[in-house]
C-alpha positions as CSV (number, residue, x, y, z in Angstrom):
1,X,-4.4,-20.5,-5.8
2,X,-7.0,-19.1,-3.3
3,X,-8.4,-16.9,-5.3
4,X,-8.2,-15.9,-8.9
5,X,-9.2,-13.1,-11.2
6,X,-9.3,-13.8,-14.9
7,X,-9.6,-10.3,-17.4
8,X,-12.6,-9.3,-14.8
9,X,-14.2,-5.7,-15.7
10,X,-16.9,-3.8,-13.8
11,X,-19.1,-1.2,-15.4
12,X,-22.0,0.8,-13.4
13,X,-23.6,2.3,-17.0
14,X,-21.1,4.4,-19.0
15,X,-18.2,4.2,-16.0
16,X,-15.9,1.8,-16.0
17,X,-14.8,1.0,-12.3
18,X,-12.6,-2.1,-12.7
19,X,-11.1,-2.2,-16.4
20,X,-10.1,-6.4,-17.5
21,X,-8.2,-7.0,-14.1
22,X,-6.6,-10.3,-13.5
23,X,-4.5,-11.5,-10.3
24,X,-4.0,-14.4,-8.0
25,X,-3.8,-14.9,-4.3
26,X,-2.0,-17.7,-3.3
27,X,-3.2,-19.8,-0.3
28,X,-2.3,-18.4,3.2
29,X,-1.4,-14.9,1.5
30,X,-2.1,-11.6,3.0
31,X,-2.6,-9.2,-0.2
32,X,-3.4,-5.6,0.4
33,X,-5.8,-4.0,-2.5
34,X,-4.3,-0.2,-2.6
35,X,-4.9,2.6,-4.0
36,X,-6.1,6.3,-4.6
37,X,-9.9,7.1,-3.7
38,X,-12.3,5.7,-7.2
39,X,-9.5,3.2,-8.2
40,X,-11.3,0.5,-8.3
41,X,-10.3,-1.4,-5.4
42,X,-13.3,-1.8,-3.5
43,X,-15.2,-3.0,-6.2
44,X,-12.7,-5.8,-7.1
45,X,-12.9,-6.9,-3.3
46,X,-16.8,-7.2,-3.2
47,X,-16.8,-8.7,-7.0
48,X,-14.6,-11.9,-4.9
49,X,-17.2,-11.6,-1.9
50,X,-20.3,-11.8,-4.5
51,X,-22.0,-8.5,-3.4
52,X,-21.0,-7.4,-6.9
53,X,-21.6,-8.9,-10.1
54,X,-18.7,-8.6,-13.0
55,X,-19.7,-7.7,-16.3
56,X,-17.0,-9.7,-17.9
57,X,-13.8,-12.0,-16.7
58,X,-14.2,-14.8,-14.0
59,X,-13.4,-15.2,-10.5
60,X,-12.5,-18.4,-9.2
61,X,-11.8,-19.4,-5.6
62,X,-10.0,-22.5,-4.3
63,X,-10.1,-23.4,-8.3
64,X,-13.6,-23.2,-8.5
65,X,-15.7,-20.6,-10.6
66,X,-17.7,-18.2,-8.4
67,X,-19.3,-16.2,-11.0
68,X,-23.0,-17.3,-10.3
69,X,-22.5,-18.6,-7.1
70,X,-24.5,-16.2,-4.5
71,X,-22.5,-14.7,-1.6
72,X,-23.6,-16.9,1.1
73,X,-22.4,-20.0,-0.5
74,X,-18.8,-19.0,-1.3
75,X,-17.6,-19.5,2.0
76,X,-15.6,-15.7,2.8
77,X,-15.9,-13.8,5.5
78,X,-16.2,-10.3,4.8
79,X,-15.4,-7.2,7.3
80,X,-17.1,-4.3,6.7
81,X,-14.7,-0.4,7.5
82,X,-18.4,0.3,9.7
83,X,-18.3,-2.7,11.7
84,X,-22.0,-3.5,11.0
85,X,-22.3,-4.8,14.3
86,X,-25.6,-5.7,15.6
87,X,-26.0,-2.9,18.3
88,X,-28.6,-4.8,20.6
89,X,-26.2,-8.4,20.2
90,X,-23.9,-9.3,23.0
91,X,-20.1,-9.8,21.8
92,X,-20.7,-13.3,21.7
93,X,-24.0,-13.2,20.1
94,X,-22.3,-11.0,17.7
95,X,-19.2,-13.6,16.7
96,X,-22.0,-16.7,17.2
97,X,-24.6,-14.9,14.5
98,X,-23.4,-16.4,11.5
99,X,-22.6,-19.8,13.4
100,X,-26.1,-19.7,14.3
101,X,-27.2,-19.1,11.2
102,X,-25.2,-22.5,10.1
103,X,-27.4,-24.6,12.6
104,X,-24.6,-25.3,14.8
105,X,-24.7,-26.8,18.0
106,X,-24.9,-24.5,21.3
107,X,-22.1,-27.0,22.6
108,X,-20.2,-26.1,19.6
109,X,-21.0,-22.3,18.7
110,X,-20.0,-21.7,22.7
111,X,-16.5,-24.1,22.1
112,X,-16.2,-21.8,18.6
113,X,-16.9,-18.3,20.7
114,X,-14.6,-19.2,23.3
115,X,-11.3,-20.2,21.2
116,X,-11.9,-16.5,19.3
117,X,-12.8,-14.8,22.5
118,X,-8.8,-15.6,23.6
119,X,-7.4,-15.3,20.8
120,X,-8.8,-12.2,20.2
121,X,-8.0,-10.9,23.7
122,X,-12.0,-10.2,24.2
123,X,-11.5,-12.2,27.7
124,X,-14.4,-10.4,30.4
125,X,-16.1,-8.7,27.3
126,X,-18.4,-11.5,26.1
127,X,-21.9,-9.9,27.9
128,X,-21.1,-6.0,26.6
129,X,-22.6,-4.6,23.8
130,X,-21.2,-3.0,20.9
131,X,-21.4,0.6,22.3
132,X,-19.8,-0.6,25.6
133,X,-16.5,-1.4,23.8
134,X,-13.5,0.8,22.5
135,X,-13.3,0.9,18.3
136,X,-10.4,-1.3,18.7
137,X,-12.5,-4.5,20.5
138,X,-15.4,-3.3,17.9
139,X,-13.0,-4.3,15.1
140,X,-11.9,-7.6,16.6
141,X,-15.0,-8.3,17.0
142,X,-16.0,-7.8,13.4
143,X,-13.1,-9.9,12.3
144,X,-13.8,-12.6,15.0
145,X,-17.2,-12.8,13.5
146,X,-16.0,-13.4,10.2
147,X,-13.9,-15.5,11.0
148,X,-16.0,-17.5,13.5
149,X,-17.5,-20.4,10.5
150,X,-14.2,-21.4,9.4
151,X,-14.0,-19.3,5.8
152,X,-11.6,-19.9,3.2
153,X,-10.8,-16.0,2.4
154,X,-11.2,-13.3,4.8
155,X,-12.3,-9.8,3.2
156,X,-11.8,-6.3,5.0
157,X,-12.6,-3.4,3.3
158,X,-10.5,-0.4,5.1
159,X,-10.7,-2.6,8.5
160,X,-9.0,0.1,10.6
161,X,-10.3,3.4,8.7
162,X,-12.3,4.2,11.6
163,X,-10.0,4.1,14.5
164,X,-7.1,6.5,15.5
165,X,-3.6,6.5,14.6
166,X,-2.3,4.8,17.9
167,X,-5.0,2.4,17.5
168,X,-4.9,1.6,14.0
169,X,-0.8,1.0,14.5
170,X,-1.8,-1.8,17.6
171,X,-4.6,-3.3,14.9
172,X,-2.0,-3.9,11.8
173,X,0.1,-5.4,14.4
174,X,-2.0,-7.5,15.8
175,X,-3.5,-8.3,12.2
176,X,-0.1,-9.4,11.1
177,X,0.4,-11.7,14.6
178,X,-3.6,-13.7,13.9
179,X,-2.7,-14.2,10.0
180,X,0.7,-15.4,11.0
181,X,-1.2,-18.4,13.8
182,X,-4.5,-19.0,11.6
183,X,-2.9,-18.5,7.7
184,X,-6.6,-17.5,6.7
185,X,-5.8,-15.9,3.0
186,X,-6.7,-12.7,3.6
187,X,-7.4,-9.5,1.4
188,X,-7.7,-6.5,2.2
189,X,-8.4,-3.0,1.0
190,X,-6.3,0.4,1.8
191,X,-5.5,4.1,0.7
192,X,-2.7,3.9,3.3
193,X,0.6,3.4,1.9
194,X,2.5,2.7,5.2
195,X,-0.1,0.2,6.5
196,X,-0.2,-1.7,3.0
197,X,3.7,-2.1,2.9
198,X,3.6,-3.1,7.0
199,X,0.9,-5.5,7.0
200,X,0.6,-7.1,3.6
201,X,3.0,-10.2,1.7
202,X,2.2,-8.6,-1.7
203,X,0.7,-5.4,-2.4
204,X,-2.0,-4.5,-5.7
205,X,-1.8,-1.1,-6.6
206,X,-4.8,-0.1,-8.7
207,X,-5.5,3.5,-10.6
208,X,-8.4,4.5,-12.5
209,X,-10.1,0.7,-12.8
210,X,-6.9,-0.5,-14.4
211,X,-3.9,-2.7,-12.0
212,X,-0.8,-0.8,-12.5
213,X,1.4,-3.4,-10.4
214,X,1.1,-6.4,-8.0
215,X,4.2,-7.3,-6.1
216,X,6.1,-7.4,-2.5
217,X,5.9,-4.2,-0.8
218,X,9.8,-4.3,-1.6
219,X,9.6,-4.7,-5.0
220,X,6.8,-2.1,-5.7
221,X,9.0,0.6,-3.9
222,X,12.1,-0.1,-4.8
223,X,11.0,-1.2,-8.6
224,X,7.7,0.6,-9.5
225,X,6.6,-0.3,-13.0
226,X,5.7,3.1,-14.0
227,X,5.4,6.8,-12.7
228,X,1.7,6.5,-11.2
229,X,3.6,3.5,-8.9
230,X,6.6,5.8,-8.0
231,X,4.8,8.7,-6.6
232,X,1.8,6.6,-4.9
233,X,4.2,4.4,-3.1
234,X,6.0,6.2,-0.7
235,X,8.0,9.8,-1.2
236,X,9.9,10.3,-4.5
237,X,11.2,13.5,-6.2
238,X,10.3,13.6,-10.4
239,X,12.7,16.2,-12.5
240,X,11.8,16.2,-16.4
241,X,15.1,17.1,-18.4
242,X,16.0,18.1,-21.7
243,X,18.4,16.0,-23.5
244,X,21.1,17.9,-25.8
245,X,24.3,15.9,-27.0
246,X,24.1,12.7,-24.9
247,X,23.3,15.0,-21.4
248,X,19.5,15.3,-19.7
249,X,19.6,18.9,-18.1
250,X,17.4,20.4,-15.5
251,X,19.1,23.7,-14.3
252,X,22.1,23.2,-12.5
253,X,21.5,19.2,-12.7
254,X,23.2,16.8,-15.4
255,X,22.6,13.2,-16.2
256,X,23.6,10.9,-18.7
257,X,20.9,10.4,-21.5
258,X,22.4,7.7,-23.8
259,X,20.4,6.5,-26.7
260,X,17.6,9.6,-26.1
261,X,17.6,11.7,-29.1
262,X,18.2,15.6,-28.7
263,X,15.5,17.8,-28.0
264,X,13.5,14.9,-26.4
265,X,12.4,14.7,-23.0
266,X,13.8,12.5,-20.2
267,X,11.7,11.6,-16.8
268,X,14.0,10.4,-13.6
269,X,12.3,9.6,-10.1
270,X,14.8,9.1,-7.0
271,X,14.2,8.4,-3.4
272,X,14.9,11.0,-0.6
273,X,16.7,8.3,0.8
274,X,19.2,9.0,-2.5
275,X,19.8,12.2,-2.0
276,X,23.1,12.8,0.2
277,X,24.2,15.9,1.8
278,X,26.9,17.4,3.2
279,X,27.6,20.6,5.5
280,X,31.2,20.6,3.7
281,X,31.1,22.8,0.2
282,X,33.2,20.8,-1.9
283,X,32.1,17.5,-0.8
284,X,29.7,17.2,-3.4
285,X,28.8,18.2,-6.9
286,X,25.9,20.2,-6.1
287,X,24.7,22.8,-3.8
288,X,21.6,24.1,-2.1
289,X,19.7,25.7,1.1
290,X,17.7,23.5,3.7
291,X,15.2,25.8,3.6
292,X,12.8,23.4,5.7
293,X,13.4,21.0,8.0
294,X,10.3,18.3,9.3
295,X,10.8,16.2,12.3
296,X,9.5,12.5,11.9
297,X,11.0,10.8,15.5
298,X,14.2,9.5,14.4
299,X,14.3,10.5,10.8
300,X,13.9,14.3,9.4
301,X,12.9,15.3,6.5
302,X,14.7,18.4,4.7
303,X,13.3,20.5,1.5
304,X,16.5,21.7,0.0
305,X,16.5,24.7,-2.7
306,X,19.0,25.0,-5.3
307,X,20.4,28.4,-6.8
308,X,17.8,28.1,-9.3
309,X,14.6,27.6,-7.1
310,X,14.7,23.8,-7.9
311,X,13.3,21.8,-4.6
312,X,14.4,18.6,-3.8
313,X,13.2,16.0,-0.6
314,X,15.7,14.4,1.4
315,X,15.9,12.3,4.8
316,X,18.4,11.8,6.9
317,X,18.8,10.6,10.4
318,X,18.5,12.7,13.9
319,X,21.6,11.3,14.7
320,X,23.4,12.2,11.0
321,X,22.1,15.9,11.3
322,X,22.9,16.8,14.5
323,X,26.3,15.6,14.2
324,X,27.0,17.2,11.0
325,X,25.4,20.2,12.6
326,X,23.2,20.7,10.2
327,X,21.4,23.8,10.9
328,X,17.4,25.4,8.4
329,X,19.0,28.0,6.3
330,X,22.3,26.6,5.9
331,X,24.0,25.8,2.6
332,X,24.9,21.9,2.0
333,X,26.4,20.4,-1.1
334,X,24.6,17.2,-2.2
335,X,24.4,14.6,-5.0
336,X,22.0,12.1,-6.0
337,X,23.7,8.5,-5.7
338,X,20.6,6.7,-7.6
339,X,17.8,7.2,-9.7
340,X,15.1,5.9,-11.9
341,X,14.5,6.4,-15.6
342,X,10.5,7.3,-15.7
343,X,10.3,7.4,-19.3
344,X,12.4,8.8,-21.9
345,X,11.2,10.7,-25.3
346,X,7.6,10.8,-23.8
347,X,7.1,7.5,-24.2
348,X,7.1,5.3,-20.5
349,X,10.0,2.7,-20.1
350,X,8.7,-1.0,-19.4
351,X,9.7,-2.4,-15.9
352,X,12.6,-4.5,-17.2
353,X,14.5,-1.2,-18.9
354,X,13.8,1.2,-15.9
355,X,16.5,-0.5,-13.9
356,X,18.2,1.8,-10.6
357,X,21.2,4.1,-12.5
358,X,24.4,5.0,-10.6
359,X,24.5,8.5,-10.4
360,X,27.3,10.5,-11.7
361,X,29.4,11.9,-9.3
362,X,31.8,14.4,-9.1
363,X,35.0,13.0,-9.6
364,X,33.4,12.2,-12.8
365,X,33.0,15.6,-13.9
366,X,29.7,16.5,-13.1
């Protein structure tokens, strides 16, 4: 492994910012560290970089335990959401600071500049200063500074936070394209959601100090360990029922509920993805108003009401809708084809048991 966290805990007096965390990365991974604002995330990726100290657990990189080891001798680049370029530095001076810092050659910090300058597309931008570049070159040039003495782990704390949408798309790209030619093991840190599950091989989702899940962005989605997972990652509807006679009821809705005891309370998550509609009545077991439709380029997203004021998220495709002629205000039928049991009796169901249900349909007798 690359990197290794082993029960690690930070504390700033009584607050607990990272709570016993432990997770590898393996060698050549890209890992993204996500989650909500004060989960912990950030601290966890300067605690690897040295600029924080742990109060318990160990961190070891390339096998080797980092814990008193000072930053500058543990070998990581480390890109900062700011940049922190030196304003007054050319954007070779800039990617040759740390090289010179190294007491390399000039023959060989210029041979060093030069391969990162290409591969970094900086060609013809090697005299400017930091001002004189877009925020897109600024962040390549961060990176290309880190990366410029050869580090075993590169660090980026929200590398493309401070760029626009159009440019922050081209950077994850472009991130994904350098990792895949220089398998650097890379983490970095997000609150995005999309750009974690584009950019990143495995994805740690952290709340409140504590890691709730580590996995493939697949996985995570389509199997979140617990409730916190299933809402944070992507878009999911969450209906609490009550269970009475083997049957969770919300409303209009029905689902099975075997082994829940009566009176208890049953959790179920599904996908808009899992929620199929239909302009035809009968079609389906279920029936509602699109009372909002969102466009999102080739997919849409509806809001559908039932009779009883229950709102539900679906998507469905440009193509699908216009040629069911769907139409906001109209009356669908729909049914849910798969869902999630959350937890059951109050208490949350472990990974392992909260396994993707078939849906009842109608010709079932819902």
């Amino acid at each position: 492994m690359s990197i290794e966290l082993r029960n690690v805990s930070k504390r700033f007096g009584d607050v607990v910012a990272v709570d016993d965390v432990s997770f590898t990365v393996r060698d050549g991974e890209l890992v993204a560290l996500l989650g909500p604002s004060g989960g912990g995330k950030t601290t966890v990726l300067r605690m690897i970089a040295g600029l924080e100290v742990q109060t318990s657990g160990d961190v070891l990189i390339r096998g080797e335990r980092v814990n008193g080891i000072p930053v500058q001798k543990r070998n990581i680049g480390f890109v900062f959401q700011s940049y922190a370029l030196f304003k007054t530095m050319s954007v070779h001076d800039n990617i040759a600071f740390g090289l010179k810092i190294r007491k390399w050659s000039r023959e060989d910090i210029d041979k060093r500049v030069g391969e990162l300058i290409g591969l970094f597309g900086l060609q013809g931008l090697g005299r400017r200063l930091p001002h004189q570049l877009s925020g897109g070159q600024r962040q390549r040039v961060a990176i290309a500074r880190a990366l410029a003495p050869k580090p075993d782990v590169l660090l980026l704390d929200e590398p493309f936070g401070a760029v626009d949408a159009k440019i922050r798309q081209e950077l994850r790209e472009w991130l994904v394209r350098l990792h895949e030619e220089l398998h650097v093991t890379t983490v970095f840190v997000t609150h995005d959601q999309e750009e974690a599950m584009e950019v990143s091989n495995r994805i740690v989702i952290f709340s409140r100090g504590r890691l709730e899940q580590i996995g493939t962005p697949r996985e995570v989605y389509e199997e979140p360990r617990n409730e916190f997972v299933a809402r944070f990652i992507g878009v999911m509807n969450v209906l609490e029922l009550k269970v009475s006679g083997g049957v969770a009821r919300l409303n209009e809705l029905t689902f099975p509920a075997h082994g829940v005891a009566d009176g208890q309370t049953l959790r179920i998550g599904f996908r808009p993805y899992a929620v199929q509609i239909s302009r035809v009545a009968a079609e389906y077991p279920y029936t509602a108003v699109v009372r909002h439709v969102f466009f999102l380029g080739v997919l849409l997203r509806l809001e559908l009401e039932t009779a009883s004021g229950l709102s539900l998220r679906t998507r469905i495709t440009k193509d699908e809708y216009v040629r069911q002629g769907l139409a906001q205000g109209q009356t669908v039928s729909f049914q849910i084809r798969e869902y999630r049991v959350l937890s059951a009796g109050g208490d949350a169901l472990a990974a392992e048991v909260s396994a993707v249900h078939a849906a009842p349909t109608f010709a079932e007798g819902i």
